[in-house]
N, C-alpha and C positions, 0 to 999 in steps of 0.2 A: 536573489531577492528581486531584482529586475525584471525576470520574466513570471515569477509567481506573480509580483504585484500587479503589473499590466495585462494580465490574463482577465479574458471577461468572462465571468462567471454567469453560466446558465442556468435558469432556475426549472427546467421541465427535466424530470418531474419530483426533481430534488437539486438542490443546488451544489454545484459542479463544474471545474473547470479541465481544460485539460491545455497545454502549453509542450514547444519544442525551445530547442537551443537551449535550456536551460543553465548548463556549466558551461562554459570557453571550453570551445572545440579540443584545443590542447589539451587539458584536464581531462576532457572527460574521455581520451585515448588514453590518457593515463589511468585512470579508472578500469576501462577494460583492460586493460594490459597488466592490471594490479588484482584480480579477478583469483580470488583463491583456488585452489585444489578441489577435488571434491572428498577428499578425505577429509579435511578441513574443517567441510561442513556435519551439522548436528541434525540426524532425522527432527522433523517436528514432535512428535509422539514421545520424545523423549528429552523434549524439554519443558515439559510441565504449562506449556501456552494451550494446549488444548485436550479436549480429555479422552481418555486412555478407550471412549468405547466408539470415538471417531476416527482413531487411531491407524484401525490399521491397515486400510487402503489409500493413508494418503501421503504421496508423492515429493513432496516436498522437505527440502533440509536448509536450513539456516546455520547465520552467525549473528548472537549479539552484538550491535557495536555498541560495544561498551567497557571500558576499562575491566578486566580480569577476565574476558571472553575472549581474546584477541589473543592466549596466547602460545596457540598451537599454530600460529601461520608464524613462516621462516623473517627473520629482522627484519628485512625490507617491507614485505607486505604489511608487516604489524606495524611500520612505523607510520606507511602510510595510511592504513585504515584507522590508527587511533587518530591522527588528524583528519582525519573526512568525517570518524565521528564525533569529536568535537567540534567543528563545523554544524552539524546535521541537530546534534540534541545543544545545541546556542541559544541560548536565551532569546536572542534576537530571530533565530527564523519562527520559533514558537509563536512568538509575539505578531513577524506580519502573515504568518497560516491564523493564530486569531481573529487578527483584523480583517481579513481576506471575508471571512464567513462572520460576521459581527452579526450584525443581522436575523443569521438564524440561530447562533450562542444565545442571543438576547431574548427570541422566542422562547426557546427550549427550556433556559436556565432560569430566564424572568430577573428578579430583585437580587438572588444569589450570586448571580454572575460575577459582580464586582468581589465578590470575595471568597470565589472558588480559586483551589490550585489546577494548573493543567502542567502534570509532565511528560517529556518526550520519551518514545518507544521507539528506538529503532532497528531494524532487522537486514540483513542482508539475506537474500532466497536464491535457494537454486532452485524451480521448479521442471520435477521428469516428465518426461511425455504422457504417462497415465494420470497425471495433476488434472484435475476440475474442480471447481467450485460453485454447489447449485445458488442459486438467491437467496439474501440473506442481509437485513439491514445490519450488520456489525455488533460487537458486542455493545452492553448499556456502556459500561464505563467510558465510551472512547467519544471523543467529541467531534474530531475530523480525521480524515486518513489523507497525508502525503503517497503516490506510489511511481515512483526513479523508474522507468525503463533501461537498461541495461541493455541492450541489443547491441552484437557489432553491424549490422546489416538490416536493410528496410526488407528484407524479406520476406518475413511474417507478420504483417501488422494484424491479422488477427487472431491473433494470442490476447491482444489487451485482453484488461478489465471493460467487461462489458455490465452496464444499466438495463435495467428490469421494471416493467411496469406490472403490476397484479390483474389476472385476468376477473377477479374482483376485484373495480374499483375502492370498496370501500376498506380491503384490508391493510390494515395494519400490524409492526411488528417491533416492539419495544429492543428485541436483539436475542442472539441466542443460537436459535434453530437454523438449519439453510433445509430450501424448499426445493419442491421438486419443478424442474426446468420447464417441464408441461402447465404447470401452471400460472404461467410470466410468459408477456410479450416482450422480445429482449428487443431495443430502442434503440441501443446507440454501443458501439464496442470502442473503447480508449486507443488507438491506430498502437501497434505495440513496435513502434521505429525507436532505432538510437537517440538518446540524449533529449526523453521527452518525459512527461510529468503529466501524470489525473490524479485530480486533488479532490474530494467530496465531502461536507459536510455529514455529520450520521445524525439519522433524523430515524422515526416510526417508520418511513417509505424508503430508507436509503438502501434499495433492493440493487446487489450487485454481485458477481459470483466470474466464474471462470469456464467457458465452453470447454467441451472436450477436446483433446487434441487432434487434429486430423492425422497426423506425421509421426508412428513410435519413434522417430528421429530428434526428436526436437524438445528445446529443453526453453523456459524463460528466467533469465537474472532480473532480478528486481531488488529497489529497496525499497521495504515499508517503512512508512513513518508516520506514528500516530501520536494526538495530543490525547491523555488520558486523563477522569478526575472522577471522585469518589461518587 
């Protein structure tokens, strides 16, 4: 909670922050060290988060954290990941990822805001080496995205999530589609080191995606976490 709240949030050319140290160093060894199997994990394409005709070149596998997902990893891990995800979907970090981006909740949503719901989505990824993701302001439903860097080493820092300006300033994108990379000047990539956090509001312009990998070695742990609402 301490280092989300104190993070200064930049507004060019969507508002956005990004933060290290996040968890106590202790923890968050324990976290990698707690790091499921990859049998474990669930292709994307097969859990009904995206659709079947984007399916099937993409790299990526998850786990729900969420009660009745958790429960093909062996006792220890499951006892640890159901506590980190209740941690994670806590009323209370929702509430200062809210706060954090007030501001642009209050543009976006206007008079409703007061009496919209937002609930937590969170994901554990494994991402393989042929993972990319072109630009793409996020889906409508989602309000802000949390993304945990999992790294045991600074080696890669660019793997992050990297921001995307349109080579048309005027374009905009309500959500949905991801674009082609040629068309975006990419501005700033999230440093993709241990025990670090990019948090961005989703707005028309919140253009952000995944370069390709340079290394078929190499893989990114993340967790997403997003506040969703109707």
């Amino acid at each position: 909670m301490y280092s989300i709240i104190n993070a200064p949030v930049r507004s060019y050319p969507y508002p956005h922050f990004y933060t290290e140290n996040v968890f106590p160093e202790g923890f968050y060894r324990e976290i990698i060290s707690s790091l499921p199997q990859d049998d474990d994990f669930q292709p994307i394409h097969d859990s009904g988060r995206i659709a079947k005709s984007k399916a099937a070149k993409v790299d990526r596998h998850i786990i729900t954290l969420r009660d009745g997902h958790l429960d093909n990893l062996n006792d220890g891990q499951k006892a640890f990941w159901s506590s980190l995800s209740a941690m994670i979907n806590s009323e209370q970090l929702a509430n200062v990822a809210l706060h954090k981006f007030l501001p642009s909740l209050k543009e976006r949503f206007g008079d409703s805001l007061p009496t919209r719901t937002f609930q937590p989505d969170a994901i554990l990824i494994r991402d393989g080496s042929d993972y990319k993701l072109g630009p793409h302001s996020d889906a409508p439903h989602r309000a802000l995205v949390l993304i945990f860097y999992l790294p045991e080493t600074e080696a890669h820092p660019e793997l992050g999530t990297s921001i995307y300006r349109s080579k048309n300033s005027d374009f905009r994108c309500e959500g949905g589609p991801h674009h082609k990379f040629e068309d975006f000047h990419r501005v700033y990539t999230a440093p993709y080191v241990p025990n670090s956090l990019f948090g961005f509001v989703k707005t028309a312009n919140s253009f952000h995606g995944v370069e390709p990998m340079p290394d078929q070695n190499l893989r990114r742990e993340l967790i997403h976490y997003f506040l969703r609402t109707e």
